[in-house]
C-alpha positions as CSV (number, residue, x, y, z in Angstrom):
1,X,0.0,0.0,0.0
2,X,1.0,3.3,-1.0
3,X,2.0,6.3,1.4
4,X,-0.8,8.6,2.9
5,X,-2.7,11.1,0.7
6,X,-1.7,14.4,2.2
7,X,-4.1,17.7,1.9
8,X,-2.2,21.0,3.0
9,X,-4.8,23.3,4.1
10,X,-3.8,26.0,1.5
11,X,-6.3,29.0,1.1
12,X,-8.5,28.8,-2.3
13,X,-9.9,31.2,-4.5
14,X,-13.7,30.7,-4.6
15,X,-16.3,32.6,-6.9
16,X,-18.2,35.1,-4.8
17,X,-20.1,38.2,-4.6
18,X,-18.0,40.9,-3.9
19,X,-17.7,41.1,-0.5
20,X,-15.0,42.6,2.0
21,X,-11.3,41.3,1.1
22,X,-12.9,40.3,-2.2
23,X,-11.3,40.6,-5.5
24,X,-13.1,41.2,-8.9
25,X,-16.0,39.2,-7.4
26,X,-13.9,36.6,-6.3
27,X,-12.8,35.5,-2.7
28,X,-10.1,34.0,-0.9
29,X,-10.8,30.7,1.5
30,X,-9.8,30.6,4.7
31,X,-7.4,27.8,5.9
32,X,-10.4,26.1,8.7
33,X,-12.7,26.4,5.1
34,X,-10.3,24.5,3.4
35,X,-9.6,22.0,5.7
36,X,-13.8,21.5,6.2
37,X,-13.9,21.2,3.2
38,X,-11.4,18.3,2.7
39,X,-12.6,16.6,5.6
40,X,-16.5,16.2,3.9
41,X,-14.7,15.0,1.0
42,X,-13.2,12.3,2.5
43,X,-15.8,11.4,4.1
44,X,-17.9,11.4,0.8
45,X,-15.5,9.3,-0.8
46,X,-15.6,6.8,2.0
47,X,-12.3,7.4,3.5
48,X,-11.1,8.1,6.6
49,X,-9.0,11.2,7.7
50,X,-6.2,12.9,10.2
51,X,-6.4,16.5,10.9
52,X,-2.9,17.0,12.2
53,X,-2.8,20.9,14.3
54,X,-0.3,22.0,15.8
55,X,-0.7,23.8,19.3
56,X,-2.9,26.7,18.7
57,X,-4.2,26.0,15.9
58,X,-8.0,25.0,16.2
59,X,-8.0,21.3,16.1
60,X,-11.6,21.8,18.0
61,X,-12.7,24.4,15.9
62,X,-12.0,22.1,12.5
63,X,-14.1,19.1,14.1
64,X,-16.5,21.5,15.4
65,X,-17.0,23.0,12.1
66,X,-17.1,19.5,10.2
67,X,-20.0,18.5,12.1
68,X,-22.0,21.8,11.7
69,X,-21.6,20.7,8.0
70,X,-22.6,17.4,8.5
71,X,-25.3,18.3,10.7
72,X,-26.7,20.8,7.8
73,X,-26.5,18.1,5.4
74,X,-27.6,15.0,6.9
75,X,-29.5,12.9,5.0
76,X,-26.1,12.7,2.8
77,X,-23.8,11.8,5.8
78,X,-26.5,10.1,8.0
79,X,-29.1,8.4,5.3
80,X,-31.2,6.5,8.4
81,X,-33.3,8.6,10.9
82,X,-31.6,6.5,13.7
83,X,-27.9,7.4,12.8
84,X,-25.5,9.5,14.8
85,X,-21.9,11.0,15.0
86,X,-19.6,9.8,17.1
87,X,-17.8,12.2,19.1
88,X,-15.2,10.8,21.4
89,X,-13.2,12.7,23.5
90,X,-10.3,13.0,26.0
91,X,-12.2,14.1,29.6
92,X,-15.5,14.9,30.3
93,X,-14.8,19.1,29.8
94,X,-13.9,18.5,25.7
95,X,-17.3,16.2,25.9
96,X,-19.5,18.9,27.6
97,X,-17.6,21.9,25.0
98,X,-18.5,19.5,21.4
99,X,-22.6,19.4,22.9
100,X,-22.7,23.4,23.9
101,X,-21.5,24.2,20.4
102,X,-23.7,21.5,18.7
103,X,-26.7,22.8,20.4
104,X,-27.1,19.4,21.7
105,X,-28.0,18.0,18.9
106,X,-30.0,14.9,19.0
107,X,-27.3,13.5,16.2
108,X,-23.9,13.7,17.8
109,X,-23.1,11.6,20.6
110,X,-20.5,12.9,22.5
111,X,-18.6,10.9,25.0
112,X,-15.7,10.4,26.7
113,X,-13.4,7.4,25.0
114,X,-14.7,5.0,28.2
115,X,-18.4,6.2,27.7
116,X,-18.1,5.4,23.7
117,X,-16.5,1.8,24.1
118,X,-19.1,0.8,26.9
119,X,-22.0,2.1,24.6
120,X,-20.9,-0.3,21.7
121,X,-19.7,-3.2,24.0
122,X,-22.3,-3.1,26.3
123,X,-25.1,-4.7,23.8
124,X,-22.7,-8.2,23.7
125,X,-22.4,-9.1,27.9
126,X,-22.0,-12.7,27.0
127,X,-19.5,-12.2,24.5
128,X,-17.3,-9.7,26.7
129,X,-17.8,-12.4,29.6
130,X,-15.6,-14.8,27.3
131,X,-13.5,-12.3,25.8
132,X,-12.5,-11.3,29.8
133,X,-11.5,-15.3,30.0
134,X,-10.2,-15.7,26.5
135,X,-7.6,-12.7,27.2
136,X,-7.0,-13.2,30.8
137,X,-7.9,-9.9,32.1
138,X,-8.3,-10.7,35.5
139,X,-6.0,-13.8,36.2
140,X,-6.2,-13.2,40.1
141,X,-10.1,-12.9,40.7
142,X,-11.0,-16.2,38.7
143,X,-10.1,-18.0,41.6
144,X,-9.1,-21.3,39.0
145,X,-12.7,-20.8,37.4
146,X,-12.1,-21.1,33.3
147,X,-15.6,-19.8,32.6
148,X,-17.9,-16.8,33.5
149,X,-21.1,-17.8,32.0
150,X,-24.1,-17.0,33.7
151,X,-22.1,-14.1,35.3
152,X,-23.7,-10.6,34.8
153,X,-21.2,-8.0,33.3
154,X,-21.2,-4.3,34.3
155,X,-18.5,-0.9,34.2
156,X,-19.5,1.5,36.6
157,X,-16.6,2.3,39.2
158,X,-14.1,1.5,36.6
159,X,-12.3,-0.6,39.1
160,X,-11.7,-4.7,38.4
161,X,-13.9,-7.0,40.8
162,X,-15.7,-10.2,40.6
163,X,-17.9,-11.4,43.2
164,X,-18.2,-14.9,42.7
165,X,-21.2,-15.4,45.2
166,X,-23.4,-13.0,43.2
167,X,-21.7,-13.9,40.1
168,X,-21.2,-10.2,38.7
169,X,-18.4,-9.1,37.1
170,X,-17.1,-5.5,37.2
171,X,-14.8,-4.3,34.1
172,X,-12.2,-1.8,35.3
173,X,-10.9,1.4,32.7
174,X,-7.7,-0.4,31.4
175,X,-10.2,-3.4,30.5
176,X,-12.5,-1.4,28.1
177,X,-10.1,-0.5,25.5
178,X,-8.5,-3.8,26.0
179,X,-11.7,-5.6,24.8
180,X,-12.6,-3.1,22.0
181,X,-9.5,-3.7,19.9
182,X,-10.7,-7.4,20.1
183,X,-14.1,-6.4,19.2
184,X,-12.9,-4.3,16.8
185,X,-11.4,-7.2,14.6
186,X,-14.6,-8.7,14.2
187,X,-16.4,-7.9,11.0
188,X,-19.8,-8.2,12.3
189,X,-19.6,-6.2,15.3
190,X,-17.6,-3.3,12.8
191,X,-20.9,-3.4,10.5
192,X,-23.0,-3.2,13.7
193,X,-21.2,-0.4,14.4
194,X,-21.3,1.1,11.6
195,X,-24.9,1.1,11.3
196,X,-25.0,3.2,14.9
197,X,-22.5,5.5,14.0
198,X,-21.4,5.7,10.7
199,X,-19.0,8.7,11.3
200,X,-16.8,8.5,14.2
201,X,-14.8,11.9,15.1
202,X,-11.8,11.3,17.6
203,X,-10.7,14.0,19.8
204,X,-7.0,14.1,20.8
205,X,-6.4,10.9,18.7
206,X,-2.8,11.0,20.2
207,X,-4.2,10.5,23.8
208,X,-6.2,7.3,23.2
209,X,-5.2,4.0,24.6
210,X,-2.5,2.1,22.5
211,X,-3.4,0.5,19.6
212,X,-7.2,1.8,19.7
213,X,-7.2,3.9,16.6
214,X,-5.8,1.5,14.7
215,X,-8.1,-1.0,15.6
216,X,-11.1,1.0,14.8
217,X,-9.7,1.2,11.3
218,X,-10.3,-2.2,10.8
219,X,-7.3,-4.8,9.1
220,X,-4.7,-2.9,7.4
221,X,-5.4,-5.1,4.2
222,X,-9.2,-3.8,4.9
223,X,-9.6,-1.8,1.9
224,X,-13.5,-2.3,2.9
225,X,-14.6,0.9,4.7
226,X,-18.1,0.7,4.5
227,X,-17.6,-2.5,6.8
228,X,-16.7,-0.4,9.9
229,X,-17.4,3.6,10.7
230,X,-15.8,5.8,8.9
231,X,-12.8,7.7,11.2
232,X,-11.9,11.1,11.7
233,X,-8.6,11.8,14.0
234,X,-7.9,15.1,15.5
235,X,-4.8,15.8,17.5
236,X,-1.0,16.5,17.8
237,X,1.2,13.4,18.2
238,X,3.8,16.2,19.6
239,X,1.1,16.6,22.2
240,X,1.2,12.9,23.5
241,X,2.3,12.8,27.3
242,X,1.0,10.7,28.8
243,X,2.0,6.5,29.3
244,X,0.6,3.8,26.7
245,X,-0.9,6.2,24.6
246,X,-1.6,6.2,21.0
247,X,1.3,8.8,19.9
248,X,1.9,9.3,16.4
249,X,-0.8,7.4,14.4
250,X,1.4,6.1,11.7
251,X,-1.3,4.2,9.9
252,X,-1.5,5.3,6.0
253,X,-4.9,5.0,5.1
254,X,-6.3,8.4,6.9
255,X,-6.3,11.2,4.3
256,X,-3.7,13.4,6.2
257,X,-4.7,17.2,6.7
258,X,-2.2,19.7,8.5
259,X,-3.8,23.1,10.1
260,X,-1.0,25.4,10.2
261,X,-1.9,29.2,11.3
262,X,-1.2,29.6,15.2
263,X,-4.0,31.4,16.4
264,X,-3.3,31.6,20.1
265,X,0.4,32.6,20.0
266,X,2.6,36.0,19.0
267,X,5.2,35.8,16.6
268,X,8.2,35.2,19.1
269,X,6.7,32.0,20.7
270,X,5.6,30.7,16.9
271,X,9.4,31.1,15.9
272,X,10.7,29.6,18.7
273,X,7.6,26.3,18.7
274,X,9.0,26.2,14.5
275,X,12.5,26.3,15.0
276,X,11.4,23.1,17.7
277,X,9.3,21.3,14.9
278,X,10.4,22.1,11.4
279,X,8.4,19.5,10.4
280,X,5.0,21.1,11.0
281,X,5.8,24.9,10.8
282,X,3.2,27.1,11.7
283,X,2.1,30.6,10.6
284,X,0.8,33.5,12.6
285,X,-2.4,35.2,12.5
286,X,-2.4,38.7,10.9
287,X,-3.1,40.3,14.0
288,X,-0.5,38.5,16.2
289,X,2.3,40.7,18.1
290,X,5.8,40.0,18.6
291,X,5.8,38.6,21.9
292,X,9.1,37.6,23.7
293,X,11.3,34.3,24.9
294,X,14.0,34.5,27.0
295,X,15.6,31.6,28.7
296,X,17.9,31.2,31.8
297,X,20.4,29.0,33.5
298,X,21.9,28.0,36.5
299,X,24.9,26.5,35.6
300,X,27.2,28.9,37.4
301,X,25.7,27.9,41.1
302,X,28.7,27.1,42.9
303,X,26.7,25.5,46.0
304,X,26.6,21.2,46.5
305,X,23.8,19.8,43.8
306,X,21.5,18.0,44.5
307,X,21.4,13.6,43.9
308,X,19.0,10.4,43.6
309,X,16.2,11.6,41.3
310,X,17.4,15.1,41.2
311,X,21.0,14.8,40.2
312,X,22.4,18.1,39.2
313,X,19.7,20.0,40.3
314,X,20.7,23.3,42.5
315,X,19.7,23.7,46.2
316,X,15.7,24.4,47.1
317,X,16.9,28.1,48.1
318,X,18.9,28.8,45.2
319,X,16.1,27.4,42.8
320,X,13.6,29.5,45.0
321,X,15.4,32.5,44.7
322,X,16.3,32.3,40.8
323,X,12.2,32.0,40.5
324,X,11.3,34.9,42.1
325,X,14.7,36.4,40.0
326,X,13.7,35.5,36.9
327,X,10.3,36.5,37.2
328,X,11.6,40.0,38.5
329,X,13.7,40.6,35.7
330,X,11.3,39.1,32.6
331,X,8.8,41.4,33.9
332,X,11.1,44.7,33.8
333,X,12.5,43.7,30.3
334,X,10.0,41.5,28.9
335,X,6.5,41.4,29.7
336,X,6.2,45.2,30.4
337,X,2.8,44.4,32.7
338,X,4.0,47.2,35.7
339,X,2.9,44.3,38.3
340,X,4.6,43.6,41.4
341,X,5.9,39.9,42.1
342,X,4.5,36.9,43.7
343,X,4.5,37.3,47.6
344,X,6.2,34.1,49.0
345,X,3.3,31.6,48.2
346,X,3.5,33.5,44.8
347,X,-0.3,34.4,45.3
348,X,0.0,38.2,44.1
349,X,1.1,37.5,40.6
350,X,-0.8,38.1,37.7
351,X,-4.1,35.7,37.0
352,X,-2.7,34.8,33.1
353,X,1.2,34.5,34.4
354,X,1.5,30.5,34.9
355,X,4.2,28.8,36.5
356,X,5.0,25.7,35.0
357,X,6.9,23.5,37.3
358,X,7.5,18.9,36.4
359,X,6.8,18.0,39.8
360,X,4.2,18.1,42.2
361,X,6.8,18.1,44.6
362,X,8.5,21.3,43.1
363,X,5.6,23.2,43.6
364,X,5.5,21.8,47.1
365,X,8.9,23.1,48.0
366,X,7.6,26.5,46.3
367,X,3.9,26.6,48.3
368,X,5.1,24.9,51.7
369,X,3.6,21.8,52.0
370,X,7.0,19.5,51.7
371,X,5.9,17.6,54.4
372,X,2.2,16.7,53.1
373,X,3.9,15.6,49.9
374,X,6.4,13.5,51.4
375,X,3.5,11.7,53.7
376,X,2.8,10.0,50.2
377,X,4.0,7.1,48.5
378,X,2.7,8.1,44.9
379,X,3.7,12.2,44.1
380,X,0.1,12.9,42.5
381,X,-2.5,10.5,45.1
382,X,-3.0,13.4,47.3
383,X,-3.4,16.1,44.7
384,X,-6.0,13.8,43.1
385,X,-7.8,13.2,46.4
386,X,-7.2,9.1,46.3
387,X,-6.8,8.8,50.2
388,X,-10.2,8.8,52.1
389,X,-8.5,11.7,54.4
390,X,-7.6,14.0,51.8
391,X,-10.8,13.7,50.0
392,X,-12.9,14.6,53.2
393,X,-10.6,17.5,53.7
394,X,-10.9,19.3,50.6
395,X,-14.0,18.1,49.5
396,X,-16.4,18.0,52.5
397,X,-14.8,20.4,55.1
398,X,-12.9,23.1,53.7
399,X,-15.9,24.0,51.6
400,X,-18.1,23.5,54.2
401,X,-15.9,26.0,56.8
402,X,-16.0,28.6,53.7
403,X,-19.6,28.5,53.6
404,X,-19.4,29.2,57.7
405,X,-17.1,31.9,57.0
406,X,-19.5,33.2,54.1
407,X,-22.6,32.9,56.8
408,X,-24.4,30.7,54.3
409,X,-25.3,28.1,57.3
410,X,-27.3,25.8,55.9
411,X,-25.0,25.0,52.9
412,X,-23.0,24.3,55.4
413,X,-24.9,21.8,57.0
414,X,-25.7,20.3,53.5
415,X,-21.8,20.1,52.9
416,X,-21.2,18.0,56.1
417,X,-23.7,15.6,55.9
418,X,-25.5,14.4,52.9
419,X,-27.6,12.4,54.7
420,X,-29.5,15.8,55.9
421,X,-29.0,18.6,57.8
422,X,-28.1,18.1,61.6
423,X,-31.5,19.1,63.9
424,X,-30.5,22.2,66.0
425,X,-33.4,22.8,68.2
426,X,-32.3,24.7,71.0
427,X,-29.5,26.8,72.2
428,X,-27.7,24.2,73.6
429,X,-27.2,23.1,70.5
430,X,-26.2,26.2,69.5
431,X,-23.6,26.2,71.8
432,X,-22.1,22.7,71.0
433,X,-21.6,23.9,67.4
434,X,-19.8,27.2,68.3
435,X,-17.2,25.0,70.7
436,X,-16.8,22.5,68.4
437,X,-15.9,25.2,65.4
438,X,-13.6,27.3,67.6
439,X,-11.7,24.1,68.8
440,X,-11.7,23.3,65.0
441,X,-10.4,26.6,63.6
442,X,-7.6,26.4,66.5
443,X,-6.7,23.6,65.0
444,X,-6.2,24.4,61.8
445,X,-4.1,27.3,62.7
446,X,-1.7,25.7,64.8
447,X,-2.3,22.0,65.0
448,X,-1.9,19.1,62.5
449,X,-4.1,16.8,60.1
450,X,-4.3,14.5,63.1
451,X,-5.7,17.3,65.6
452,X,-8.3,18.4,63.4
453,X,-8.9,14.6,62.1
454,X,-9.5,13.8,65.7
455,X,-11.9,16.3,66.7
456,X,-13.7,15.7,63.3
457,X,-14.0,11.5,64.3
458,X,-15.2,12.9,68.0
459,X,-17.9,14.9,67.7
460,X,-21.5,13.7,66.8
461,X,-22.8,16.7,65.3
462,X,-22.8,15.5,62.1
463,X,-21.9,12.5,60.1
464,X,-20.6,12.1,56.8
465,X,-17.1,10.4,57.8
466,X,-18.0,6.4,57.4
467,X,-15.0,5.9,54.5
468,X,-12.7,8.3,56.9
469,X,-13.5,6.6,59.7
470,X,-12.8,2.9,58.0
471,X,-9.8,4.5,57.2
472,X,-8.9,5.4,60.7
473,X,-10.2,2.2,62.3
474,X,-7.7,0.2,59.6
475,X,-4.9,2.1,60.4
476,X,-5.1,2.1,63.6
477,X,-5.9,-1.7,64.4
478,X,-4.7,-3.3,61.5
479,X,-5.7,-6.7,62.8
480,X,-9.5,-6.0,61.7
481,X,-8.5,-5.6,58.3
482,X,-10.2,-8.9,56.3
483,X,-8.4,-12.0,57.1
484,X,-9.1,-13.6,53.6
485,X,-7.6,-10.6,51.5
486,X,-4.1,-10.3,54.0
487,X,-3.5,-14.0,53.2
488,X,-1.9,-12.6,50.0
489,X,1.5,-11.1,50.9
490,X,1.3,-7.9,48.6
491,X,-2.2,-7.3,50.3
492,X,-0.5,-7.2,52.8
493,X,2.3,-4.8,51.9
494,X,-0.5,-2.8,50.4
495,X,-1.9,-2.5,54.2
496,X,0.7,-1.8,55.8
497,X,1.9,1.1,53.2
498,X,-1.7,2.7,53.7
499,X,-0.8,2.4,57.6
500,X,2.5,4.0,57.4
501,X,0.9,6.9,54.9
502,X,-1.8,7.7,57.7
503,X,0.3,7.9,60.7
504,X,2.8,10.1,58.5
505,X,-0.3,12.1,57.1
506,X,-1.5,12.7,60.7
507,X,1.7,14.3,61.4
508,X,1.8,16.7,59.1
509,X,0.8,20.4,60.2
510,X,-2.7,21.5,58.9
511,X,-1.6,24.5,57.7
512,X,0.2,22.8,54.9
513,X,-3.1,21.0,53.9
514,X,-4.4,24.5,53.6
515,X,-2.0,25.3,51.3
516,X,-2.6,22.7,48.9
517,X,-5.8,23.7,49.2
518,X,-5.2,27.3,48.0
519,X,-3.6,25.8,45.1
520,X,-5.7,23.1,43.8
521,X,-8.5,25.6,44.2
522,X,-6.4,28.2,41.6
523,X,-5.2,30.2,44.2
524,X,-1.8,30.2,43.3
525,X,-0.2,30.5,39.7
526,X,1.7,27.7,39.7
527,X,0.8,24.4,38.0
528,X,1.8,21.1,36.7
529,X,3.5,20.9,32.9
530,X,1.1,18.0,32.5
531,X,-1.6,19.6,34.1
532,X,-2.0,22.7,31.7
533,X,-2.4,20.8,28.3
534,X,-5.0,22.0,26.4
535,X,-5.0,25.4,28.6
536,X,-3.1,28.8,27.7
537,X,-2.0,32.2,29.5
538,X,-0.9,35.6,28.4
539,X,2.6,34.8,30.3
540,X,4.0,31.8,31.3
541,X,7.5,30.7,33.1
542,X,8.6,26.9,32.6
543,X,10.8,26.1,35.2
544,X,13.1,23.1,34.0
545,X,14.3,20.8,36.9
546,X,15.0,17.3,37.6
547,X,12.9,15.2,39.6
548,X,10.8,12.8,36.9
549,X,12.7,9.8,35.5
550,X,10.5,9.8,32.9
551,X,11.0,13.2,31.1
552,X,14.5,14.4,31.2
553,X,14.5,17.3,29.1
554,X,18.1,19.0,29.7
555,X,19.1,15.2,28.2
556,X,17.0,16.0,25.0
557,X,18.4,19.1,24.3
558,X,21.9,17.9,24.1
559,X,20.4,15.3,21.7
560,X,18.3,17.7,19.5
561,X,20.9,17.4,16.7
562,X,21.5,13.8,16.7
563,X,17.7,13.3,17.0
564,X,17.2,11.1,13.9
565,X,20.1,8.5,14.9
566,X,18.2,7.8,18.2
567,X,16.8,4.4,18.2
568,X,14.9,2.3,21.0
569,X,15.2,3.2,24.1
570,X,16.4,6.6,23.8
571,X,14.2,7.0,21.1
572,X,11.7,7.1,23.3
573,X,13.1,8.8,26.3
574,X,13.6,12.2,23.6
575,X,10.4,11.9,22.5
576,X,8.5,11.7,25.8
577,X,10.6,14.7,27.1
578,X,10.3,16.5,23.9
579,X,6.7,16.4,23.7
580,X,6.3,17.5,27.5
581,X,8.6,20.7,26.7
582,X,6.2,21.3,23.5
583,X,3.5,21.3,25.6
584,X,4.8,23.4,28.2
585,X,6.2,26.0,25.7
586,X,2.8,26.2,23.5
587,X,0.9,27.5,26.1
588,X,1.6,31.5,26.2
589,X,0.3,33.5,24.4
590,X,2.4,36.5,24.2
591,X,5.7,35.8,26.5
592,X,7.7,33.1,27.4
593,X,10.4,32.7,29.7
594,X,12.5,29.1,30.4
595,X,14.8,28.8,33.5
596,X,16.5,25.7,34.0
597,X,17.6,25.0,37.6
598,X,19.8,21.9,36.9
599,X,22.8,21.7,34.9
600,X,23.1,21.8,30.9
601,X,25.7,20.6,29.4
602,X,27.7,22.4,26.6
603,X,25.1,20.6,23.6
604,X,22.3,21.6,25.5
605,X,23.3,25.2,25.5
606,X,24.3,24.8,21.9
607,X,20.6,23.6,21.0
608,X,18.7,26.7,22.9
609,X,21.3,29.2,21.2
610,X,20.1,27.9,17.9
611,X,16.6,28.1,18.4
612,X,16.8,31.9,20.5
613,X,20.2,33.2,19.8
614,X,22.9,34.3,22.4
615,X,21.6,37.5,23.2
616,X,17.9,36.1,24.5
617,X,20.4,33.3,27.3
618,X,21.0,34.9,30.2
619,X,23.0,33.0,33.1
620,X,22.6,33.7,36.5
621,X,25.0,34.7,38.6
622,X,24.9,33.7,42.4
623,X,26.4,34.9,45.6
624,X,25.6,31.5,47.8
625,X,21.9,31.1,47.3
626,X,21.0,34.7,46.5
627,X,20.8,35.2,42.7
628,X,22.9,38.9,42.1
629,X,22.5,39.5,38.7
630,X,22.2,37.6,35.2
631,X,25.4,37.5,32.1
């Protein structure tokens, strides 16, 4: 089979009536009309397509316009009255965005990529019941069975189980995509498909589980379309971050289209994204500025660097101080925005100035909560709420104290206890709340997680706490934990881990809790490099440091020039950290600054002075920890 057809989204001449920007009658097409255009012809033709944008460049906009068109001409696209589009996306925020700007449109099902499998397998339970046997997806729950018929099948927590007295079977998320790529090879269940949802439109393509796009295109020797749906991909391979993901979808029967014009970015950051990625070079719009880069480096920090998992990365002070430095002097020569800097929690900076840091546990050095971060076995569990604690903290009382504070009483009452509010019918009940609240807010002044957990399991004012209290009861007499489950010696482990992480939790002062609350609640302008994809801001600083052994991105910068030896292994390695710095750098708008706190080496430095030139490198000059100036 040949290569891929490509279609450059070039603008067009089209025959008009002499509007605005026309010419003798005649009028230019935009590059979004071209590529709409190209996408309906593929889709006429029976073919399926790739809309390849680079960051900025309204990926959404191209699939939200292509099913407007599809919508406006149906009959053509969806010839039976029961027929739909397929929408799937990444997270439940792109689902909600594609059926606002369909006006909800009775014929486009939007779902997330779990949703969308478990509507098309969900019709065949018996069949999924042998598929789970036939590729052993849950070895340790059969319990030697070799069948599950008669068993019920059901996804709902997205969590693996099977209850063999009730004989139900729960599929967990990893399971799902697992079982449609098997699906997906069956010609019957691709016609039934097809007949459902003849047109299937894939948002962020790049993101979706391995090998799942490529199964929904059916066989590669499948030169029969009409068996299956017809697939649209939209995405940015150089956007894929994230483990056992689809990547670059290198299969060539898509019709490839590339969007090109950066809409979100000035000229400055569009250079500096093309001199990145020749390969997809990007225009600006008409109206974009000329914006600003600058990067910065710590190489001359004279003080003992850091080791383990942060090898060659400066001290916490020096890397604190060369923050607040660099954000001092981007602002005076850069961004030109008059504002003051970021207090020490950085709080006081600008809303649309991000700080981009790898780590959780660099923004926990930054924010103060080192302690709450090292109570954790996993960096991110506590940021996403996974222990029982953490989730009653910030999800049941935090917001219930700021309703107190707000004097909205009873949505304060509805936040602590679900169940209903708490009866207060006289002032003695009154007066138990108002000790029980002082004691609390003392507490959470001056006490720790443990002092406020204890006078929250103590008081009987409201309930609310059964999974907290579960929690509490296992770590503190681990003997009641089930006798059957710590037969198995990495139960056990498990157990004992979840002990260790309490006691260590309960240790921690509660003002550090509050911290992380300030932040997850978007108090703070600091953020995650993973956590911003998709997002942009005005301003942003990337702070480069070590601390993930998964994206080393100094080590990809010495290897920019040697990129297309790389094979294997450290094939890999550059592209994972390659992509994340993409990411990271595609998000501002106007200005971009880069300071890296651990060491480059000489090829490193070599790379950036290609893509920014000498005179936008500055290296900062120390006097112990205390940044004095910048060379």
């Amino acid at each position: 089979m040949g290569g891929p057809e490509v279609h450059q989204a070039r603008p067009r001449v089209a025959h008009g009536t002499g509007r605005d920007g026309d010419e003798g009658g005649r009028r230019v097409t935009t590059e979004a009309e071209d590529v709409t255009r190209t996408i309906l012809t593929a889709l006429r033709e029976g073919r399926h397509f790739k809309v390849e944008a680079g960051a900025g460049a309204g990926k959404t906009s191209s699939l939200i316009e292509a099913l407007r068109s599809i919508l406006a001409d149906r009959a053509r696209y969806l010839p039976r009255p029961h027929q739909r589009v397929a929408c799937v996306t990444y997270t439940n925020v792109a689902r909600d965005e594609i059926i606002s700007r369909t006006d909800r449109s009775p014929y486009v099902f939007a779902e997330t990529i779990h949703g969308f499998l478990w509507q098309l397998l969900s019709p065949f339970r018996k069949h999924l019941l042998r598929h789970i046997v036939e590729l052993d997806l849950m070895p340790s729950k059969m319990e030697g069975r070799t069948s599950l018929d008669g068993y019920t099948v059901e996804y709902s927590t997205g969590f693996q189980k099977v209850d063999h007295d009730t004989r139900q079977v729960r599929l967990g998320h990893n399971d799902l995509p697992v079982l449609a790529r098997a699906f997906f090879a069956l010609p019957k269940f691709r016609a039934l498909a097809a007949d459902r949802f003849p047109i299937v439109f894939v948002d962020e393509y790049q993101d979706t589980p391995d090998g799942l796009a490529e199964a929904m295109l059916g066989a590669p020797d499948d030169e029969a379309t009409s068996r299956g749906p017809l697939c649209g991909f939209f995405g940015d391979h150089w956007q894929q971050i994230y483990e056992n993901a689809c990547g670059a979808l290198e299969d060539t029967r898509p019709v490839q289209v590339f969007r090109r014009r950066n809409r979100r970015s000035q000229r400055a950051v569009v250079n500096f994204l093309n001199t990145m990625r020749p390969e997809l070079t990007q225009t600006t719009a008409p109206e974009a500025g000329e914006g600003t880069v600058a990067i910065y480096h710590t190489n001359e920090w004279a003080g003992t660097r850091l080791t383990h998992h942060r090898k060659g990365q400066i001290g916490w002070n020096a890397a604190h101080a060369a923050r607040r430095w660099v954000l001092d002097d981007v602002r005076d020569r850069f961004w030109s925005t008059g504002a003051s800097g970021p207090d020490e929690q950085g709080g006081a900076e600008e809303p649309s100035t991000k700080i981009l840091m790898l780590t959780h546990e660099t923004i926990a050095g930054e924010l103060g909560y080192q302690k709450l971060h090292g109570a954790f076995r996993r960096n991110d569990s506590y940021v996403k709420k996974e222990d029982h604690a953490m989730a009653f903290f910030m999800d049941t009382l935090e917001p219930a104290l700021l309703h107190h504070r707000n004097k909205r009483y009873g949505a304060m009452f509805d936040a602590l206890d679900p169940r209903g509010r708490p009866p207060i019918n006289s002032s003695a009940d009154k007066q138990e709340w108002m000790v029980f609240l002082t004691k609390l807010g003392e507490a959470r002044k001056t006490g720790t997680v443990g002092d406020v957990l204890d006078l929250c399991l103590e008081q009987q004012l409201f309930d609310g706490l059964g999974k907290v209290r579960e929690r509490h009861r296992k770590a503190v007499s681990p003997s009641g934990t089930d006798p059957q489950a710590m037969s198995d010696d990495k139960a056990e482990a498990r157990a004992a881990a979840r002990t260790k992480e309490y006691q260590q939790l309960r240790k921690v002062p509660y003002a550090e809790l509050l911290a992380l609350n300030e932040h997850l609640g978007g108090g703070t302008p600091f953020a995650t490099q993973h956590g911003v994809k998709g997002l942009e801001f005005n301003r942003v600083l990337a702070v480069v440091s070590k601390g993930h052994s998964r994206f080393q991105i100094p080590e990809m910068l010495a290897n920019f020039s040697r990129r297309d030896e790389l094979v294997d292994k450290e094939l890999e390695a550059f592209i994972r950290a390659r992509n994340l710095f993409y990411v990271a750098c595609s998000r501002a708008r106007e200005h971009l600054a880069i300071l890296f706190t651990t060491k480059l080496q000489p090829a490193s430095l070599d790379t950036l002075r290609e893509w920014v030139g000498e005179s936008r490198i500055t290296s900062l000059r120390f006097d112990g920890d205390t940044v004095v100036g910048g060379e």
